[in-house]
C-alpha positions as CSV (number, residue, x, y, z in Angstrom):
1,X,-4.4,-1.2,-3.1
2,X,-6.5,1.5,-4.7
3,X,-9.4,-0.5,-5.5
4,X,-9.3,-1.3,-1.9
5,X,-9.1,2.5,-0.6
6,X,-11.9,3.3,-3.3
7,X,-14.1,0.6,-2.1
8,X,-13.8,1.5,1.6
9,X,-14.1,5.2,0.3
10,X,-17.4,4.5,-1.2
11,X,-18.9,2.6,1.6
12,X,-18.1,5.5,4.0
13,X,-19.5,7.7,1.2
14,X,-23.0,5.4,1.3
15,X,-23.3,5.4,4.9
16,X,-22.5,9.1,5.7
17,X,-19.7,8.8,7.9
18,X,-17.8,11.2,5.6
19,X,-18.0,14.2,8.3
20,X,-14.3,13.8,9.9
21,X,-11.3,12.3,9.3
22,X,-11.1,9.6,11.9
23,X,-14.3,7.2,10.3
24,X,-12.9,7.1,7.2
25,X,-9.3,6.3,8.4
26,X,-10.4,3.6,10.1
27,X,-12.6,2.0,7.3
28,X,-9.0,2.7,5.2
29,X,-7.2,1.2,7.6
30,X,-9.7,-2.1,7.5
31,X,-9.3,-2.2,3.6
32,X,-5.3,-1.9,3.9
33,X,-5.1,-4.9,6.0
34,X,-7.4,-7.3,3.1
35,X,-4.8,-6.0,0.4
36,X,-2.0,-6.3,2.3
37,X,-2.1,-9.8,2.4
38,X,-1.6,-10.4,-1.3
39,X,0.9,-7.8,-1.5
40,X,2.8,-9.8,0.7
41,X,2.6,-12.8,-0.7
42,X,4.0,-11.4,-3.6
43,X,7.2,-9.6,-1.9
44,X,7.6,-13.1,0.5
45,X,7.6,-15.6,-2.9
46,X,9.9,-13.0,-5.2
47,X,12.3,-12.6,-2.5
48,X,12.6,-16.4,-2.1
49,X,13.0,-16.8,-5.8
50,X,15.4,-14.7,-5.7
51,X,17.5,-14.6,-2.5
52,X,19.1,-18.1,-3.4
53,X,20.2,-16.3,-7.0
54,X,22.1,-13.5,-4.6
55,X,23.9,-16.2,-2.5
56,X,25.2,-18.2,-5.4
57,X,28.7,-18.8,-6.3
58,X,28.8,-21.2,-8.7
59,X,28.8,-20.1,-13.0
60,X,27.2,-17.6,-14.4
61,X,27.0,-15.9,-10.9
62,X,27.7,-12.4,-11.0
63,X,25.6,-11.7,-14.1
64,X,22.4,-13.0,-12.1
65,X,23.6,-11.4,-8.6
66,X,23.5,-8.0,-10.8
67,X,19.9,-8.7,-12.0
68,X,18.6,-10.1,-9.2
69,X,19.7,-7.4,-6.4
70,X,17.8,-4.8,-8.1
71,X,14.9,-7.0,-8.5
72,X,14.9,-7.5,-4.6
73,X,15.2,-3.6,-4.2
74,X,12.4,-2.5,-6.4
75,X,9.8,-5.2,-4.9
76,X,11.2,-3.8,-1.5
77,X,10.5,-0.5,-2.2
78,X,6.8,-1.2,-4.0
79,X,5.8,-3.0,-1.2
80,X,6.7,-0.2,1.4
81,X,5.1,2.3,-1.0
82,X,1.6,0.1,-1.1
83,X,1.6,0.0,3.1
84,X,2.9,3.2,4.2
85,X,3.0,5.6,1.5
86,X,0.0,5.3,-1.3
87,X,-2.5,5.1,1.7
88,X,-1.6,8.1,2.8
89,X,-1.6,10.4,0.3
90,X,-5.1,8.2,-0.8
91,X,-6.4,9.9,2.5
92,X,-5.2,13.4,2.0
93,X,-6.4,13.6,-1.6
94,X,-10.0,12.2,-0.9
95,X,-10.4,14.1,2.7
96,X,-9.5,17.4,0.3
97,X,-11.9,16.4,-2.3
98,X,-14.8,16.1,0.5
99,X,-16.9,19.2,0.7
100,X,-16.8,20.8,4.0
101,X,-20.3,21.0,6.0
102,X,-19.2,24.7,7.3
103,X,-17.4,23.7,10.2
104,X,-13.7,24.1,11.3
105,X,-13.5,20.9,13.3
106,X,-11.2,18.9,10.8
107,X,-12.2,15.5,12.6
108,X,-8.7,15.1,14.5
């Protein structure tokens, strides 16, 4: 996802649209969407694996339920931190680390 922000970040950088917010959230925002795809691929095929390995009954069950349920939560949780959160505070650090062309219009 962060190679995706930087790239977009770097494009806005080359073509000037770096004065206000609202460009480069939307060239993020285009980025997001190409990298969101693989991430979730990966969340949809780990949760398949692993969803049957919750359900089961059968021998051997409740060691794998109590390795696979936090398995499920922490690709759960990555894959809500990718979307929502790392984006986000991508965009605050980089808007921060623009300099300022003197005026108090922050672009909103």
């Amino acid at each position: 996802m962060l190679l995706y922000l930087d790239l977009a970040y770097e494009e806005a950088k080359r073509e000037g649209r770096l004065q206000n917010l609202r460009p480069t959230a939307r060239s993020h925002r285009s980025r997001r969407c190409q990298a969101s795809a693989a991430e979730f691929m990966t969340f949809a095929t780990t949760c398949i694996g692993l969803f049957p390995i919750m359900l089961a009954t059968g021998a051997g069950s409740d060691v794998m339920k109590r390795i696979a349920a936090p398995m499920v939560g922490g690709i759960f949780t990555s894959f809500a931190l990718e979307l929502l959160v790392y984006p986000a505070i991508y965009e605050v650090w980089r808007w921060r680390s623009i300099p300022k062309s003197g005026t108090d219009d922050p672009g909103l």
